[in-house]
N, C-alpha and C positions, 0 to 999 in steps of 0.2 A: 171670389178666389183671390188670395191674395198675390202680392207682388213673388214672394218666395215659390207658392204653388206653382204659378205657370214657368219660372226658370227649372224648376223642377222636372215638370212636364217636356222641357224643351232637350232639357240635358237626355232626359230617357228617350226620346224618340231620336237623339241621333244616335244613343249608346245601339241602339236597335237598328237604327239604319245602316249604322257600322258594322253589327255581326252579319247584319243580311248582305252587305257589300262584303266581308269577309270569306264568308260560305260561297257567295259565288265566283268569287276571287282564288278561291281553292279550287272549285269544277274547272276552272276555264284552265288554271297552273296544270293540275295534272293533263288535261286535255290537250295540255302543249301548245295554247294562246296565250302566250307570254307576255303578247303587247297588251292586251285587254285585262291580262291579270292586273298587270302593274297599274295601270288606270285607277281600279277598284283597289287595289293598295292603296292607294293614295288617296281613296272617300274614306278612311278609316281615321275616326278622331281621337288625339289625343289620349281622349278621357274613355275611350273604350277597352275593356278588360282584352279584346285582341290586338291592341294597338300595337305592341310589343310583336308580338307572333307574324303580323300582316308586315309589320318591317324585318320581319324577318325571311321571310318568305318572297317579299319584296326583294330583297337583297337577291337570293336566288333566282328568281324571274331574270333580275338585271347580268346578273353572270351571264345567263342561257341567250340573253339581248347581245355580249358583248360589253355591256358595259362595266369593266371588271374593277375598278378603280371605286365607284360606287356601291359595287355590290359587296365590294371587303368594307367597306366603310360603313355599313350598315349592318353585315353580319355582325361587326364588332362591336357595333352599342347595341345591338337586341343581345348578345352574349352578357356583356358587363351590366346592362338593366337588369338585367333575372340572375345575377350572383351566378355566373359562370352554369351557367345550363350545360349542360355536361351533353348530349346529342345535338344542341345547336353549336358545339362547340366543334363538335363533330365535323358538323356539315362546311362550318368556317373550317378547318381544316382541309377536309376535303376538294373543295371550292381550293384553296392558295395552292393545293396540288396541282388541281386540273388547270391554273395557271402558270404551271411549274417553278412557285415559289418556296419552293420544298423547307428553305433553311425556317420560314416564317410556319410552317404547317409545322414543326417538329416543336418548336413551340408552342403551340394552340394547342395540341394532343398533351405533350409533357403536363402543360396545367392542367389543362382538363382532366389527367391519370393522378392528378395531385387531389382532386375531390372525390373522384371515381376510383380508384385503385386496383379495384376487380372488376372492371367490366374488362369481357376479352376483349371486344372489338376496336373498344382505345387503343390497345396496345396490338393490334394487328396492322391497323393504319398508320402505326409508328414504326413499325417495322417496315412498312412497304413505303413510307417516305426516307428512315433513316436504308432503303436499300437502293430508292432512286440517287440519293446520295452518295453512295457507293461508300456506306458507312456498315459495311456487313458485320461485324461483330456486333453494333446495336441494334442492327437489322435481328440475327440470329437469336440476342436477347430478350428482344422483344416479344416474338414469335413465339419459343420457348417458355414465356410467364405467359400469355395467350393461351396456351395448351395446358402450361398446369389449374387456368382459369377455368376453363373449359376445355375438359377433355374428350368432348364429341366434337370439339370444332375440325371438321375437316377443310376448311378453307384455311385454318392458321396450319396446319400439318401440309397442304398443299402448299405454301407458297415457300415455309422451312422449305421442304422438298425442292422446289424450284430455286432458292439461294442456295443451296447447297450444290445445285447442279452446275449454278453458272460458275460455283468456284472450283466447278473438276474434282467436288467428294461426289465421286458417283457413288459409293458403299452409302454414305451417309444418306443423297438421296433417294434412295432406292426404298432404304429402310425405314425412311423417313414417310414417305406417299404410303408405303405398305402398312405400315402403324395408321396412319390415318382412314385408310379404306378400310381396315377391320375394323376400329371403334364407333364408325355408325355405318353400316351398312346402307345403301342405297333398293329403293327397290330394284335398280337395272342391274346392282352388285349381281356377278354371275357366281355360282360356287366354283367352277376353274380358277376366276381370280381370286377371289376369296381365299380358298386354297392356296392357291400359290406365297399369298402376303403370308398366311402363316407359317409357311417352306420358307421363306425368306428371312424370317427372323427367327429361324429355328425350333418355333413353336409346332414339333411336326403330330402332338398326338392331338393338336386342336385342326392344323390340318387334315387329320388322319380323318377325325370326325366329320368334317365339312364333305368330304370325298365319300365317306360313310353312307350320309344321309343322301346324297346326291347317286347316288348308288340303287338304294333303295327305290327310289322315288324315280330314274332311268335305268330300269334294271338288264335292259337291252343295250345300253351305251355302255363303250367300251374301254371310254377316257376315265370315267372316275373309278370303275374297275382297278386299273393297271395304277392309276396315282393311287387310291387307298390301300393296293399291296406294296405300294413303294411308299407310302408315309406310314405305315404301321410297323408295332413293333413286331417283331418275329422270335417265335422261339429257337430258331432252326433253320439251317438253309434247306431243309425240304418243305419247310413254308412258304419259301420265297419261286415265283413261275419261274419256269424257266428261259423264257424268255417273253418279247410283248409278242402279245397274239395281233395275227395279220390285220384283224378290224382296230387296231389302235393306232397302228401306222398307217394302214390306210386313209383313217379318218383324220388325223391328226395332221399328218401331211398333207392331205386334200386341201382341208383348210387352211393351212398356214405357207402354200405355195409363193401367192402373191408379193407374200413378204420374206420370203425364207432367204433370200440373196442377201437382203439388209439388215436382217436379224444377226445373219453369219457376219455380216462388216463389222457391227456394234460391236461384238463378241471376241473382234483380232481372232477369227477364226483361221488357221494355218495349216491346213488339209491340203489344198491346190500348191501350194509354196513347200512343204517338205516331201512331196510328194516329184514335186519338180528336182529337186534338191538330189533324192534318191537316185530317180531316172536319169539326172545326167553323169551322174558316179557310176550307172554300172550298165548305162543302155549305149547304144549309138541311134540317132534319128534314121528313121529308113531304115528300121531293125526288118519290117519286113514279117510284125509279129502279129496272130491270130485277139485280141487284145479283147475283154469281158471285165465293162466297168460296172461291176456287181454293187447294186444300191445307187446309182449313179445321180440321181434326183435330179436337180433341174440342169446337172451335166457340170458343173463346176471344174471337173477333173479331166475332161475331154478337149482343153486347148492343151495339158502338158499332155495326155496320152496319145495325141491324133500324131503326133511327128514321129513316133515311134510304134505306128500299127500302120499293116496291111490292111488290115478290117479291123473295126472298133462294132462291139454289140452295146446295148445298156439294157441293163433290165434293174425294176424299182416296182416298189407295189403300188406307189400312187402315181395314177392314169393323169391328175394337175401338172406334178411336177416331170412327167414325162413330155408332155406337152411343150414346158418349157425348154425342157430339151432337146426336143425336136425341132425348137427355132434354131437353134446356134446349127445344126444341119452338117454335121462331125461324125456321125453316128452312121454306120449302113442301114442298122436295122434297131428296132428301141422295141422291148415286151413288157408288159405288164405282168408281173408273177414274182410270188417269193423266190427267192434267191436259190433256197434249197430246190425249190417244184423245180424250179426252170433247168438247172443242173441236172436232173434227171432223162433232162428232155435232149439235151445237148448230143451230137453224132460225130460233130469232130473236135478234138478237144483242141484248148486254148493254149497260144503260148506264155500268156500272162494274166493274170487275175490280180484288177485292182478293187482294194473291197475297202473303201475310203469314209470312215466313221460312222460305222453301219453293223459294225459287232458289240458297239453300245445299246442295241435291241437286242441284243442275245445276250442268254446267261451262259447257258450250255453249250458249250459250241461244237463236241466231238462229231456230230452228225454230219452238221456242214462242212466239216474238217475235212471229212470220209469224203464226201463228194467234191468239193475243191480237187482232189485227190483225184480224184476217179476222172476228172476233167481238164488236167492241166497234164500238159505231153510228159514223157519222160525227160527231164532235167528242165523242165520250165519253170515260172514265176509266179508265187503271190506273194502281194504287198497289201500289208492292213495296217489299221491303227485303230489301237483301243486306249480306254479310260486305264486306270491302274489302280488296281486295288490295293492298299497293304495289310488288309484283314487278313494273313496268311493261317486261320481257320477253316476257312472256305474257301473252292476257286473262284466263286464272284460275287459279287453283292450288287443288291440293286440299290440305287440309291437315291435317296427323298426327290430330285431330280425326275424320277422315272428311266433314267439312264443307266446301263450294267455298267461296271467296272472288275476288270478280271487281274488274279495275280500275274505274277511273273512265273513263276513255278508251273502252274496252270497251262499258261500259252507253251510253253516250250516243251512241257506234259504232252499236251493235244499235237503238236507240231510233230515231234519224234513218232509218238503211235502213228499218226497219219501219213509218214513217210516225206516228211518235211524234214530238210538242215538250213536250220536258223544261220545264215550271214550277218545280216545285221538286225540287232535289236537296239533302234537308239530311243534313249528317254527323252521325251519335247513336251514342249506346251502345248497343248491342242488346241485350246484356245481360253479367254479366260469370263469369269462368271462373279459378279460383283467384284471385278479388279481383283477376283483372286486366280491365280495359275490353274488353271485343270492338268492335271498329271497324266501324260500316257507315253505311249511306245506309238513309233513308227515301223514298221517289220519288214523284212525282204528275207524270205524262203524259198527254197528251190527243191522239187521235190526229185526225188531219189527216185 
């Protein structure tokens, strides 16, 4: 064997000893023995085709050790050895982030997008370094060529979402997470959400569909019922229910008690507050009055009603949010029952009926009008508020929402027949729904 032979020989068995010290230099790295990786990093020769990779990887070890100084200094020559590796270039990026070197990551990405140009994930990590910077228009730009890169990416549509939020465009982020959660569906995707992103962006006959299907296939549930006659289209208001039937607010509010107080915050919800408003224009505290906070849910309306009743009732059809209202302990007596049943049941009437955003389940209202009527003393009080329709084709309309809205014309239609004189009808925000104003009436009636 010649002199060449055996250097020959010598070189491959360490080119060999090297991938085998590579390969397990990899088990122990993901295994999260960092100190024993880099050991084995460092039996890797030269002249071995991993030599490059194992200092690359090295470099990462040494981050995960602490030793951050070395480990950018070596990301950086296994990056510029292999003509800008575009995922190691990556990982050097990401590495100066988690050192909070952000201004040096936004270049290590920027070139790397120079060889790469459509990968999304370059440009998603540019985005979330140019937003730790608090560089949000290149943040938002980045984001934005991310999604036209990839338009299933729901993590670049989530984090758009989240800059959009820290900058107070709640419309933009709202629209923005709901865009993303339709284009790739999750298997946990529920069709209520589902649904609802496409109510959100206006897309209500693919809505309509989701609620459709979801219909079918729980043909007992009473939620996609009442949303897919409120996301479809209609020929006619005798299409449209007449109002939500008792199993959708039952269940709906069952469910959604826990949070209903901080749903109404988010929402600049202003029920309890013009309500107060009313009662100090036209009540005295210690009126001394028979008082029926009709819908009254987890009581919200019962610190302004209680200084102005002898007796305060509540009644609400979910048994959750009664619950809740039975801690605040305002109430004499609290019933589970539609609003209509229970009125039927009632032996002495009331001197005031507060029915505080609760005719948004109704379309129809003349029925419960008639019993209001039938229940409140001669020259007593209801006070309601409702949505506001301007469809003035129809008295209400239900709308993608799931919520009625009824005209003006209508309410003071039903009020007169039912031996109601309207005092005051004032127009207010009820509260608002993607930063937009929801329109309604606050009412104070006195029947005749």
């Amino acid at each position: 064997m010649s002199h060449n032979d055996l250097t020959t020989s010598a070189d491959d068995a360490s080119i060999d000893s090297s991938l085998l010290a590579f390969e397990r230099a990899l088990q122990l790295h993901a295994e999260g023995d960092y100190v024993s990786a880099v050991e084995l990093y460092g039996d890797i020769s030269p002249n071995s085709p991993a030599f490059h990779e194992g200092q690359h990887f090295l470099g990462i070890a040494l981050h995960h050790l602490g030793q951050y100084e070395q480990a950018v200094t070596l990301l950086r020559a296994s990056v510029a050895a292999t003509g800008g590796r575009v995922d190691w270039a990556n990982n050097l990026g990401n590495i100066l982030n988690a050192q909070g070197r952000f201004d040096e990551a936004v270049e290590v990405f920027a070139r790397a997008i120079e060889y790469a140009p459509n990968q999304a994930l370059l440009w998603i990590n540019l985005g979330a370094t140019h937003e730790r910077l608090v560089h949000f228009e290149q943040a938002e730009h980045a984001y934005q060529t991310a999604i036209q890169l990839e338009p299933q990416s729901q993590e670049a549509y989530r984090l758009l979402s989240a800059l959009y939020e820290r900058q107070q465009m709640q419309i933009e982020a709202v629209r923005t997470y709901c865009s993303g959660y339709i284009v790739a569906p999750r298997e946990t995707t529920t069709p209520y959400l589902l649904g609802k992103a496409y109510y959100v962006l206006g897309r209500l006959d693919e809505a309509a569909e989701v609620y459709r299907q979801w219909k079918e296939a729980e043909p007992d549930n009473p939620i996609p019922a009442h949303l897919y006659a409120a996301c479809s289209r209609h020929d006619g208001g005798d299409s449209i229910p007449e109002r939500c039937s008792e199993d959708y607010v039952n269940v709906t509010f069952d469910e959604y008690a826990d949070h209903f107080e901080g749903k109404l915050n988010q929402l600049d919800y202003r029920g309890p507050a013009l309500l107060e408003q009313m009662m100090a224009l036209r009540f005295k505290p210690d009126s001394d009055m028979m008082v029926l906070d009709a819908g009254c849910g987890t009581g919200l309306c019962a610190p302004v009603l209680r200084p102005y009743a002898a007796t305060m009732i509540g009644v609400d059809l979910s048994g959750s949010m009664l619950e809740l209202a039975r801690q605040r302990g305002l109430y004499e007596s609290l019933h589970k029952a539609e609003i209509g049943t229970f009125l039927t049941t009632v032996e002495k009437p009331y001197d005031l009926i507060a029915c505080m955003d609760t005719l948004i389940y109704f379309g129809a209202i003349e029925q419960l009008f008639a019993r209001f009527a039938a229940t409140i003393s001669q020259n007593g009080w209801l006070i309601f508020t409702t949505e506001i329709s301007l469809d003035n084709t129809k008295p209400y309309t239900l709308n993608p929402s799931g919520r009625y809205s009824h005209t003006v014309g209508y309410l003071l239609s039903v009020m007169e027949t039912c031996g109601f004189d309207c005092l005051m009808f004032n127009h207010e925000t009820l509260r608002t729904e993607l930063q937009v104003p929801v329109r309604g009436v606050i009412v104070l009636a006195q029947r005749r």
